[in-house]
C-alpha positions in Angstrom: -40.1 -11.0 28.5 -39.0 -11.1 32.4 -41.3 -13.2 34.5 -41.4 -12.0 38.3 -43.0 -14.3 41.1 -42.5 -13.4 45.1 -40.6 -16.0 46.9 -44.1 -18.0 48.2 -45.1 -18.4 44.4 -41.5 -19.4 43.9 -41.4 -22.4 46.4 -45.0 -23.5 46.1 -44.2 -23.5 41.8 -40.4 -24.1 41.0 -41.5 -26.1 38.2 -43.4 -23.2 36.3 -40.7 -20.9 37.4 -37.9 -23.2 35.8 -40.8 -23.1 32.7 -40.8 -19.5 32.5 -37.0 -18.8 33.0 -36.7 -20.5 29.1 -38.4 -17.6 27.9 -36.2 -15.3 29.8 -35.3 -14.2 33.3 -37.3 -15.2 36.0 -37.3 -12.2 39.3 -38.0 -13.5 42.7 -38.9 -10.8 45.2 -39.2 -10.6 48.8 -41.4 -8.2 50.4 -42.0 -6.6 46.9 -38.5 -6.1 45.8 -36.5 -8.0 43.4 -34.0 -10.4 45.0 -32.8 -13.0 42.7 -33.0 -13.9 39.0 -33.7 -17.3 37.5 -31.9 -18.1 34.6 -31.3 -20.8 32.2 -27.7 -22.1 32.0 -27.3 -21.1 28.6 -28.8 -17.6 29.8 -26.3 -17.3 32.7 -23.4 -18.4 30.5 -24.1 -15.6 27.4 -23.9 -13.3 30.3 -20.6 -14.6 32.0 -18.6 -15.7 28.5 -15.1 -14.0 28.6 -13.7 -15.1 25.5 -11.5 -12.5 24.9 -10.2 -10.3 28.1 -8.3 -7.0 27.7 -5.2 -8.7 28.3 -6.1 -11.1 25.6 -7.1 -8.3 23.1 -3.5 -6.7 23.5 -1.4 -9.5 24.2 1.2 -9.2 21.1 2.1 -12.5 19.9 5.7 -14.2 20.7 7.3 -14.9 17.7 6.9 -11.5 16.5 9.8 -9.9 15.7 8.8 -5.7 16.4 11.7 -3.4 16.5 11.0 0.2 18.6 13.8 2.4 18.7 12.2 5.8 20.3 14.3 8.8 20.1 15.6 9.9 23.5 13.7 12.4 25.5 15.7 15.8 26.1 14.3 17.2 29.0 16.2 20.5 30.0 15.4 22.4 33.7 13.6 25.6 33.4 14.3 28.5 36.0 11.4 29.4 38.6 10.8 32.6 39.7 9.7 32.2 43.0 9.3 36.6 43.6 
C-alpha cells in the first residue's frame, strides 16, 4: 500500500519515511501534488531490470548455420492511364 507524506513531513521524518517505503512506495508532494517516490533499492531495481532487451530476444546466435534462399521478386511495370 503507497504511503504519501508532503515534503515538510518528509524532512522533519526521513526515518519513518525510509520505514514505510519497505512496505511499498513512499509519494512526496509539494503543494498537494505528487513529486517524488521513495523506494527501496530492491523496489527501484524490479522496476529498472532489463534482462532481456529486444535486441537480446531476437539476436540469432553465431554459430548457427541458417540457410535462406528467397525466390527473386518479379516486379513487372503496369501502364497508367493518366486521361
Amino acid at each position: 500500500m503507497p504511503t504519501t507524506m508532503s515534503s515538510r513531513e518528509f524532512n522533519h521524518d526521513t526515518s519513518g519515511a525510509k520505514k514505510a517505503a519497505s512496505a511499498g512506495p513512499v509519494f512526496i508532494t509539494d503543494r498537494g501534488k505528487p513529486a517524488h517516490v521513495l523506494l527501496t533499492i530492491e523496489a527501484y531495481q524490479r522496476l529498472t531490470d532489463r534482462a532481456t532487451t529486444i535486441i537480446d530476444a531476437i539476436a540469432m546466435p553465431v554459430d548457427t548455420d541458417i540457410v535462406f534462399d528467397p525466390p527473386r521478386a518479379v516486379i513487372q511495370p503496369k501502364t497508367v492511364d493518366f486521361s
